[in-house]
N, C-alpha and C positions, 0 to 999 in steps of 0.2 A: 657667593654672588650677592649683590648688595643691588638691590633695587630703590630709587628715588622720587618723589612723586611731591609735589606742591597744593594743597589744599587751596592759597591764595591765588592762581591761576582758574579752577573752578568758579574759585567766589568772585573772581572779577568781572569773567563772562555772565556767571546769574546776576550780579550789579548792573552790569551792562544793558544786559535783556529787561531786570526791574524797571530803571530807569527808562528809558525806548518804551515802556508800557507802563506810565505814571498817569493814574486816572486825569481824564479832564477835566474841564470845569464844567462843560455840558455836552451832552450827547444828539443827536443826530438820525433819528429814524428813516432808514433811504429804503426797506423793504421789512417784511416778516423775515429775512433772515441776518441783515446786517444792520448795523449803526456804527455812524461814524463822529469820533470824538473832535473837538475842535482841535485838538493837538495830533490829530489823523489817525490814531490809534483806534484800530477797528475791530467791532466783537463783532462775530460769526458765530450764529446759533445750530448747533446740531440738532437734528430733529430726529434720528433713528434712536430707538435705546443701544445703549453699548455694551455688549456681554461679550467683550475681550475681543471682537473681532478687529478694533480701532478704526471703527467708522464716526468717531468723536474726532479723530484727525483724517481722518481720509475726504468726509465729507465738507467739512469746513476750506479743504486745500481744495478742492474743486471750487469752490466760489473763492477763494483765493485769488487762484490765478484767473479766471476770466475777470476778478476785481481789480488787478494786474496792482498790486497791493505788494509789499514788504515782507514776508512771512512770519519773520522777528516783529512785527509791530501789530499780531493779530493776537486776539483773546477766546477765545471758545469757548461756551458754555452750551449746558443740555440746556433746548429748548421744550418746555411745555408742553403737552399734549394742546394741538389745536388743529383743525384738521380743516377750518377757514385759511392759515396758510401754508400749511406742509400737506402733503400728500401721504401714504401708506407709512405710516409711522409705527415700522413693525419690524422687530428684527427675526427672520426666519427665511427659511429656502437660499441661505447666500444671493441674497436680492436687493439688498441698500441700495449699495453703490449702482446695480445696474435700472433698479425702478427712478433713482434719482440722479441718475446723470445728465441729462436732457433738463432738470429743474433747476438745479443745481450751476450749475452753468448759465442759465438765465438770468438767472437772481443775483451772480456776482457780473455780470455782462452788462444787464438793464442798470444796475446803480453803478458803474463803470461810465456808461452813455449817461447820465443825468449827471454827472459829476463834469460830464466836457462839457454838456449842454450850458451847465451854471456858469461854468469858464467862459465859453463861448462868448454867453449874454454881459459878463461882468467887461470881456476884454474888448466886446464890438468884433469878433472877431467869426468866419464860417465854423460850425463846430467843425466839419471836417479836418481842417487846422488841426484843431489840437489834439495833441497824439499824450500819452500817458506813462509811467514807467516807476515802477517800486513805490506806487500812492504820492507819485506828483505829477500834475499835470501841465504841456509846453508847449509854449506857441512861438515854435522855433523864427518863423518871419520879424514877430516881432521885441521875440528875446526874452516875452514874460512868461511866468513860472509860479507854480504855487501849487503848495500841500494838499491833500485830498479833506486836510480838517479847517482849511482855511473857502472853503466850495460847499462843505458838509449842510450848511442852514440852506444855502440855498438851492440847493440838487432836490432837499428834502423836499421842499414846497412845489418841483415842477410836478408836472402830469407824468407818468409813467408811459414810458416808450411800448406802441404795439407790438413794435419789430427792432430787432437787437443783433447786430453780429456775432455770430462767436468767434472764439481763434481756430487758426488751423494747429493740428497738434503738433507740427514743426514749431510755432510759435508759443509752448508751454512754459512756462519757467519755472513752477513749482510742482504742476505733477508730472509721476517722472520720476522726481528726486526725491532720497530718502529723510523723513521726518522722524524723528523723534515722538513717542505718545505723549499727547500734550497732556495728559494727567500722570503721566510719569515721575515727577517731582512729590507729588503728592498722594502717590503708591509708594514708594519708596520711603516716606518719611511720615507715614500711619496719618497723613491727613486725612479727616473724613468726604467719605465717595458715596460708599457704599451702602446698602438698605441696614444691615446692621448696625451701623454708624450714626445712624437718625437720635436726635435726643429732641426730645421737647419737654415744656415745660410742664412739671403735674401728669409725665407721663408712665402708665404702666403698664407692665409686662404679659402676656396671655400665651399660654402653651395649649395645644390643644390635647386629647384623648381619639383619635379616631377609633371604631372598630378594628380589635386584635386580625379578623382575616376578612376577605372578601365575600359575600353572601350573609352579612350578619347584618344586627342592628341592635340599638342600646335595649334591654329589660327593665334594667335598675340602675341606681348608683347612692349610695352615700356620700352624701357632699359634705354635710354637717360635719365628719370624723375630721378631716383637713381644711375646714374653714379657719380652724383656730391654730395653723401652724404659722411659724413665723412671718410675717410680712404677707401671706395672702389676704386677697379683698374678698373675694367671689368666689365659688365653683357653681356650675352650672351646664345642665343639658342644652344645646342652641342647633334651634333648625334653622341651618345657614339658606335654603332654597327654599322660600314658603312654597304654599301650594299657590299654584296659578304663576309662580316664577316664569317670564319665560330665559331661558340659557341660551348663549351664544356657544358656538362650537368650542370654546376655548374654555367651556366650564365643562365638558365631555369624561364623563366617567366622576363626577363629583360626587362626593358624601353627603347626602341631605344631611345628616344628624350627629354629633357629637358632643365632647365634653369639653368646656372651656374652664380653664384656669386660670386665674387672675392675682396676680400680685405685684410685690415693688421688686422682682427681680428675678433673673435667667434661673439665676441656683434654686431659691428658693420655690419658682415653680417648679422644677423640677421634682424638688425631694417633696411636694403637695403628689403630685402627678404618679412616682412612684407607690406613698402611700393611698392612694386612690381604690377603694374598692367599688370596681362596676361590675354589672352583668351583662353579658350580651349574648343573643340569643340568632339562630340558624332564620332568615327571611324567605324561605323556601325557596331562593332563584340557588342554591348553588348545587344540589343535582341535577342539575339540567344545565352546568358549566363545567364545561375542560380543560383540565389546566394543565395535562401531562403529553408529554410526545407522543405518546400510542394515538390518539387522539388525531395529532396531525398524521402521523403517516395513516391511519387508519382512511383520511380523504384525501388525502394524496393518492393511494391506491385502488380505492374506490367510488371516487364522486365519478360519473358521467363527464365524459368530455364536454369543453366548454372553451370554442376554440376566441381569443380574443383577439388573434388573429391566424389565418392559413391561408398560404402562398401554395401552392401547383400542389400533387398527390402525397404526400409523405407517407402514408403505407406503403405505396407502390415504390416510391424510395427506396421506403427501408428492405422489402421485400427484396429486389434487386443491387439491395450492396454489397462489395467487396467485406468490409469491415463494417461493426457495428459498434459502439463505445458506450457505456451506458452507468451514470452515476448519480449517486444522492449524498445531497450536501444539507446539512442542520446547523442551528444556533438558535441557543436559550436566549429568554427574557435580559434582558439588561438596564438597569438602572442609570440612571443620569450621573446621580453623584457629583453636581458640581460643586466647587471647592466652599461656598458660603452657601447655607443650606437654605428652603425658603424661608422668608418674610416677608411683614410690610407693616408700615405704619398705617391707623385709621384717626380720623378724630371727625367723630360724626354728628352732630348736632341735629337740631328741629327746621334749623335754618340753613348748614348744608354742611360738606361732603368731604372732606380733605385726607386722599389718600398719596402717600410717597414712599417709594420704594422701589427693587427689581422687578421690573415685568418684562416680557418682550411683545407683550401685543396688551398695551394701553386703552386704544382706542374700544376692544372690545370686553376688556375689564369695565369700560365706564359705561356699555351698553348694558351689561350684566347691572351692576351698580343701579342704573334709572330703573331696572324693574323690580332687584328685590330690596331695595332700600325704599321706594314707590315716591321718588324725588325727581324732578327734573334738571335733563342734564346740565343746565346751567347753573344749578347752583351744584354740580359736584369736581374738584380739581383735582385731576388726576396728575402725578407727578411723577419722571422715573429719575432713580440712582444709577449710577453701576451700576452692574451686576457682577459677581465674582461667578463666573458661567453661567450658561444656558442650555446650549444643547439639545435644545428644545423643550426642557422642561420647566421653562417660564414660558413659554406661551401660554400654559393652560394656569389662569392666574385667580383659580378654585381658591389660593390661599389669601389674596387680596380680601375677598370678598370676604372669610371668615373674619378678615381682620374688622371689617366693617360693620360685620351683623354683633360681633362680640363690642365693640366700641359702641354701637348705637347701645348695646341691652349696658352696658355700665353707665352710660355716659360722660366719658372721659377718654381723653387720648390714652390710644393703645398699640403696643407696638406687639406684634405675634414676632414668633420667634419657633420656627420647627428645630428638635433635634434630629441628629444626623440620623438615629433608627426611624423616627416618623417621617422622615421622606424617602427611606430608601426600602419602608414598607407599608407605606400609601402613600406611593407617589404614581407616576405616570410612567410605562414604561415601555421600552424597543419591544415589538413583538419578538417570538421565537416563530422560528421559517422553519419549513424544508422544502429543498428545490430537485429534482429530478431531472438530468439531461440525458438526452441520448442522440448521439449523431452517428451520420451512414458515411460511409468514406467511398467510391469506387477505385478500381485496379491501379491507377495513377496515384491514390491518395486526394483527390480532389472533393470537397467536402458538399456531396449532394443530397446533404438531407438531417432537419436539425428539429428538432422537438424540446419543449420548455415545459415544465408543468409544475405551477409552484401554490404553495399553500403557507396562510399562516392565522397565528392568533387575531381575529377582527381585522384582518389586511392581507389583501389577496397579491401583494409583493411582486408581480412581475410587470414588467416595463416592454409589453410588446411589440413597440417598435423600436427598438433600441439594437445596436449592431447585436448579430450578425442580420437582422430581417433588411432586408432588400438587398441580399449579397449572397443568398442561398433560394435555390430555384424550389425545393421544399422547403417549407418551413410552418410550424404551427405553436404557437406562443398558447398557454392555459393557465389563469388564475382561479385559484379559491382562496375563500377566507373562511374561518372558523369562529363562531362567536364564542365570547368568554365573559364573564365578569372581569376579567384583571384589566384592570384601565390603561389601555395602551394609549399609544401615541407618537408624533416625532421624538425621534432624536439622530440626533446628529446625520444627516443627509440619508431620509430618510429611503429604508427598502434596498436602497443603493449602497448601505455599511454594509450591507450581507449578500446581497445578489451578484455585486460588483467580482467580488472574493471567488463565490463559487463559478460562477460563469470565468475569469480567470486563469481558475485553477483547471475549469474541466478546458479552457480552451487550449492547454498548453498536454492537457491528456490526449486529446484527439490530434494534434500536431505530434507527437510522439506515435499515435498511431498509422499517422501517414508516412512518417517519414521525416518529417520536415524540421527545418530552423524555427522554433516557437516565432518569433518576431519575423520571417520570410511568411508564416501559414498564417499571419493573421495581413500582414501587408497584400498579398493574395485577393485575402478578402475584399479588402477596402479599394482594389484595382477594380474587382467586379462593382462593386457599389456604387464608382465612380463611373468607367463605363458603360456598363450595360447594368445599370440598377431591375432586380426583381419588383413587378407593381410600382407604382406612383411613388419617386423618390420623396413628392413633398408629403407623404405619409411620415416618413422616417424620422423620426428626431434629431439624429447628427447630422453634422455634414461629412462626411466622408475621407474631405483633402485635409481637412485641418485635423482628423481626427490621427491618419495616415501621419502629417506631419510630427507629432509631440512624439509620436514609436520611432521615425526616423532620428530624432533630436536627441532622443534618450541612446538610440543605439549608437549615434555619433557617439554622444558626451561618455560613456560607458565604456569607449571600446569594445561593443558588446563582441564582435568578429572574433577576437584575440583573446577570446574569454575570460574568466575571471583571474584575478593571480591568485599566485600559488595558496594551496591550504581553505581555500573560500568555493562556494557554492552558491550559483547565481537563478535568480528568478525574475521575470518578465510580469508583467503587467497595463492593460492602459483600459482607461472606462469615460466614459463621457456619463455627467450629470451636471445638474443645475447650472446649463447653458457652457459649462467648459471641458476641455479636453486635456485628459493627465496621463503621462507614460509614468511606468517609475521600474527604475533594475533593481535588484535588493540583494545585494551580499552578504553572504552570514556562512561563520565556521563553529564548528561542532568542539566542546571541549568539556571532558567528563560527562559527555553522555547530554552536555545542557546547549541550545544555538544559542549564538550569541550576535546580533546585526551587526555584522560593521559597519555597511556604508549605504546608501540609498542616493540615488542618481532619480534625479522627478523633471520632468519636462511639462510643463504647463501652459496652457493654451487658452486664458482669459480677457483676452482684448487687451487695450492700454492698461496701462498697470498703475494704479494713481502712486502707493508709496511703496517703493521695491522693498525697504525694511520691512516696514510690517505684512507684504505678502509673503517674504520667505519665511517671517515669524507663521505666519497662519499655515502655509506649506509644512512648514517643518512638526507644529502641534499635529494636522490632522495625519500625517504619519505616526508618529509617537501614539497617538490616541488607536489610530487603526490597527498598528502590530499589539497594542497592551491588551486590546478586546478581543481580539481572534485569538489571541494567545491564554489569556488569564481567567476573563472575567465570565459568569455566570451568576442566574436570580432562579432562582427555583421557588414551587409554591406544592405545601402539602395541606388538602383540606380546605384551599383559599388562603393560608397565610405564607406570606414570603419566609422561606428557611434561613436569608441571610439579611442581615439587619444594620450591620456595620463593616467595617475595613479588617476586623478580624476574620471576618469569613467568606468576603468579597472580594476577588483578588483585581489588586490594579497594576499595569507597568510599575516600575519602579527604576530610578535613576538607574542605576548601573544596568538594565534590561536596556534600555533607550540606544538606539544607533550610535555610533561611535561619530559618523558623520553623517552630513546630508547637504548635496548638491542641488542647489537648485536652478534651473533655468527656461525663462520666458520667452515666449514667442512674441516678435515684434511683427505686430501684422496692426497696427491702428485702429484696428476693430474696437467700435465701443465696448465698454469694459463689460465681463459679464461675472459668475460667481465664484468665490474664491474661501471661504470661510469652512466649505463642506467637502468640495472635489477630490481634495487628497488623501482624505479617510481611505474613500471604497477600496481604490485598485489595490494601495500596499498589501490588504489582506490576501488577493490573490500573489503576489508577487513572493511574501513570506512563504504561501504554502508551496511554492513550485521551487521555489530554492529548498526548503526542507525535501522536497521528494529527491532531489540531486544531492543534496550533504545523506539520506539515509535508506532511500530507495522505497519508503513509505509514502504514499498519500495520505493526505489530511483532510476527511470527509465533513468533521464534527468538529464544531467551534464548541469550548474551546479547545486549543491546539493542547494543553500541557494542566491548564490547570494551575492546580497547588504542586501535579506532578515535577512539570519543569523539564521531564529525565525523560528521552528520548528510548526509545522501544518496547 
């Protein structure tokens, strides 16, 4: 078979597009988010950081189309940290899109209305008249027409409109439709994005040494032995948090004190860093920190109740049930590991501030910055890159700040640069949980009586109002946390990558013990919740019908009825977090003893969907990401220091693990959009382990599922 393909057809449409977007000769300020070129070519500035969720394109399309604009004739670029005109300029919780749709919308609306206004005044004409369509504007009566770059000067200079129509979303024309990543060109063909990518001029390289484990601090170090290796400037001790610092939450669990390295290059601080002889010595906080499971189960079983919520008797419940189900669910520490490890450029002076790079929360990097730099925030410029992931562990932008306190002490631009063992053993990380259920079933099977009781490292993990509470007439939700030294934090939808799973898994255990269709015993549920809710539905965090609807969607698209075909075993799942609701079926067949996924069927309940592309991109990542972690991955720490330090010892999915397919489908309900970057992690976790229990007749209590094992029994 002979396949044919033309390059010069590619290259005519990117001609095409070039041309169509040929700088003008002057621009046009009509808001903080747009300008418009005299030849109507229009930049739309992004204001979230972008760590692959494609809110660089998703955001920009929302003021798009309210700019009722061309989409081929628009430019996007990251905008600046400025928080005079963007709002919450922070990427975390899958919240972009839904904190800035209502802005967003404004801001391509209001310069929309100033752009007829200018027509209006130019043609004598009611602005009501004139109507607008692909960035030209028309006054059908009396047949005149013109560009949005030929209106541009003078829209600029009106007053800004109080009050601004929006469209109805029958009338969208760009969200909706699938877009293309508009840095996609320039991913693909090694342009620079990204923090690593930064060059400046006269600039040099800095690696740091943190403390080998958790509970230490430096004694000594010989610096002088590696001052004189190839191409290094500097070695040096630097307390990156003076005293009197004050920290923003996004510095949490930070290293006051390490080693900084400085030279003209990646390698060669490295081979400084290796030969490095330091001492570091025990600070006395780490016996009196836990770092091993005994630990958690040890308050999981014994802390004092501590109800965070309780609906009607549940002892009397339990005391009085037909059946009683009773299970405990674990997961280790996990590391971020996103694909570009931290950085950031500093270049810091006497007179000010200039940091760019990955972050996902800017704004409180540069609040950190005005206290331990001891500058004000005007003179510091904070700047973000890409990001090659996040996952939450760019939020805590501990590593910005080093870059800054090491650039002030050389004084010279400086770009930090962590290798993949120093952030994936001081870095920030998913706590380790254990969760504890037990539900009372009576004679019918009907589920009267349901207990939660969860514990974890510094994060007390349970979500007590979150299904089933207000659909079980007992019910008693209990969190603990356990303090540690190991510096936790988000990652990827947090509490909810682990709770989702076991809750899941046990819900499909206690349907088994009633009796029931897993997907009929939780639809059940969500019929009480709906109507005859337990206590004050507006306590509960879902809404019930939409939640009900995504299980319905999935069981359609699934055939779930006719069960799986031949040779496959099926598992159920759905969870509600960060404002959306996700079913998902999971199929997978056993061979040599190893499962293998085939296919995932996901029902998704996020309001309007701005670009269906990159949502089934993001659907289909946080599946992949959620079977690889419940399956593989594990961080362990002996003595305060993490036992796994790279990809050798850290297991991650891996291509051929990855689902053979993955269906996906949205609910059209108009609902403003809500979150979509996080939701499809949690459920699949449960959905895997309920399929395994039907391919092997095991349950799967303990993340991870296989390990390095892989091999089933």
């Amino acid at each position: 078979m002979m396949l044919g393909f033309s390059w010069l057809a590619s290259c005519k449409d990117e001609a095409a597009r070039e041309a169509a977007l040929a700088m003008p000769d002057e621009w046009f300020e009509i808001n903080g988010f747009l300008k418009i070129g005299d030849n109507g070519v229009v930049t739309i500035m992004s204001p979230n950081p972008e760590i692959g969720q494609n809110v660089k394109t998703a955001m920009p399309m929302i003021v798009a189309d309210e700019l009722d604009i061309d989409w081929e004739r628009v430019i996007v670029e990251q905008a600046p940290l400025n928080l005079d005109i963007f709002t919450r300029q922070l990427a975390g919780g899958s919240q972009s899109i839904r904190q800035g749709w209502q802005g967003l919308r404004l801001a391509g609306a209001t310069a929309r209305q100033m752009l007829r206004e200018a027509a209006a005044r130019a043609w004598e004409v009611p602005v009501e008249e004139v109507t607008t369509e692909m960035g030209m504007l028309h006054h059908k009566a009396s047949g005149q027409s013109a560009g949005y770059g030929e209106m541009a000067s003078a829209a600029a200079a009106l007053e800004v409109p109080e009050e601004v129509a929006l469209k109805e979303p029958k009338d969208f024309t760009i969200i909706g439709t699938d877009r293309k990543n508009v840095d996609g060109p320039k991913i693909v063909t090694g342009k620079p994005l990204f923090g690593l990518d930064v060059q400046r001029e006269g600039m040099l390289i800095a690696m740091v040494a943190h403390p080998p484990a958790f509970g230490m601090k430096l004694k000594s170090v010989d610096a002088e032995s590696v001052k004189s290796m190839p191409g290094i400037r500097d070695v040096f001790p630097i307390v990156v948090y003076p005293e009197g610092a004050e920290r923003q939450w996004s510095d949490g669990g930070a290293i006051p004190e390490m080693i900084a390295i400085v030279g003209e290059s990646t390698w060669q601080c490295m081979q400084a860093k290796k030969a490095l002889q330091a001492e570091w010595e025990a600070d006395g906080t780490l016996e009196s920190t836990a770092f091993h499971e005994e630990e958690l189960e040890k308050l999981l079983a014994t802390a004092p109740e501590k109800p965070a919520r309780k609906d009607g008797n549940v002892d009397r419940a339990f005391a009085q049930a037909a059946k009683v189900v009773e299970s405990t669910f674990s997961a280790p520490y996990l590391a971020h590991n996103t694909m570009e490890p931290m950085n950031f450029f500093a270049h810091v002076t006497p007179e000010k501030a200039e940091l760019l790079g990955p972050i996902q929360t800017p704004e409180y990097l540069e609040n950190t910055l005005v206290s331990v730099l001891g500058m004000p925030k005007e003179k510091i410029d904070v700047m973000m890159t890409r990001m090659g992931g996040g996952f939450g562990r760019r939020l805590y932008g501990t590593f910005a700040v080093e870059a800054a306190m090491i650039s002030k002490k050389m004084q010279a631009p400086v770009k930090l640069v962590y290798s993949r063992e120093d952030d994936m053993t001081q870095g920030t990380y998913r706590p380790s949980y254990k969760i504890r259920y037990k539900a009372g079933l009576d004679e019918a099977g009907n589920l009267i009586a349901w207990h939660v009781r969860g514990v974890g490292t510094n994060d007390d993990l349970v979500f007590e109002n979150r299904f089933p509470a207000g659909a079980v007439d007992n019910y008693l939700a209990e969190k603990h946390a356990l303090p540690t030294l190991v510096t936790t934090g988000a990652w990827r939808a947090p509490r909810s990558n682990f709770i989702a799973g076991a809750e899941q898994a046990f819900m499909d255990e206690v349907a088994e013990a009633a009796g029931k269709d897993p997907i009929e015993f939780r639809l059940e549920l969500f019929d009480r919740a709906i109507s005859d809710p337990v206590g004050d539905p507006e306590t509960n965090d879902y809404d019930p019908e939409r939640y009900a609807g995504v299980l319905k969607l999935v069981r359609e698209k699934s055939n779930w009825e006719a069960g799986p075909p031949s040779g496959l075993s099926r598992g159920v799942a759905a969870y509600f977090c960060h404002n959306s609701y996700v079913a998902q079926v999971l199929d997978l067949k056993v061979e040599a003893n190893t499962p293998k996924v085939e296919k995932v069927y996901c029902a998704v309940d996020c309001g309007i969907v701005i670009n269906p592309l990159s949502a089934k991109n993001q659907v289909e990542g946080g599946i992949v990401d959620g079977i690889g972690h419940a399956t593989f991955s594990a961080l362990s720490f002996r003595d305060g220091r993490a036992e796994q330090s790279n990809f050798d010892t850290y297991r991650l999915i891996r291509n051929a693990e990855a689902p053979k397919s993955i269906e996906t489908y949205f609910v059209d309900n108009g609902i403003d959009p809500t979150g979509l970057g996080e939701p499809s992690l949690p459920p699949v976790q449960g959905a895997l382990a309920n399929a395994l229990y039907k391919a092997t007749g095991t349950r799967y209590y303990e993340q991870p599922f296989f390990g390095e094992r892989r091999i089933i029994g």
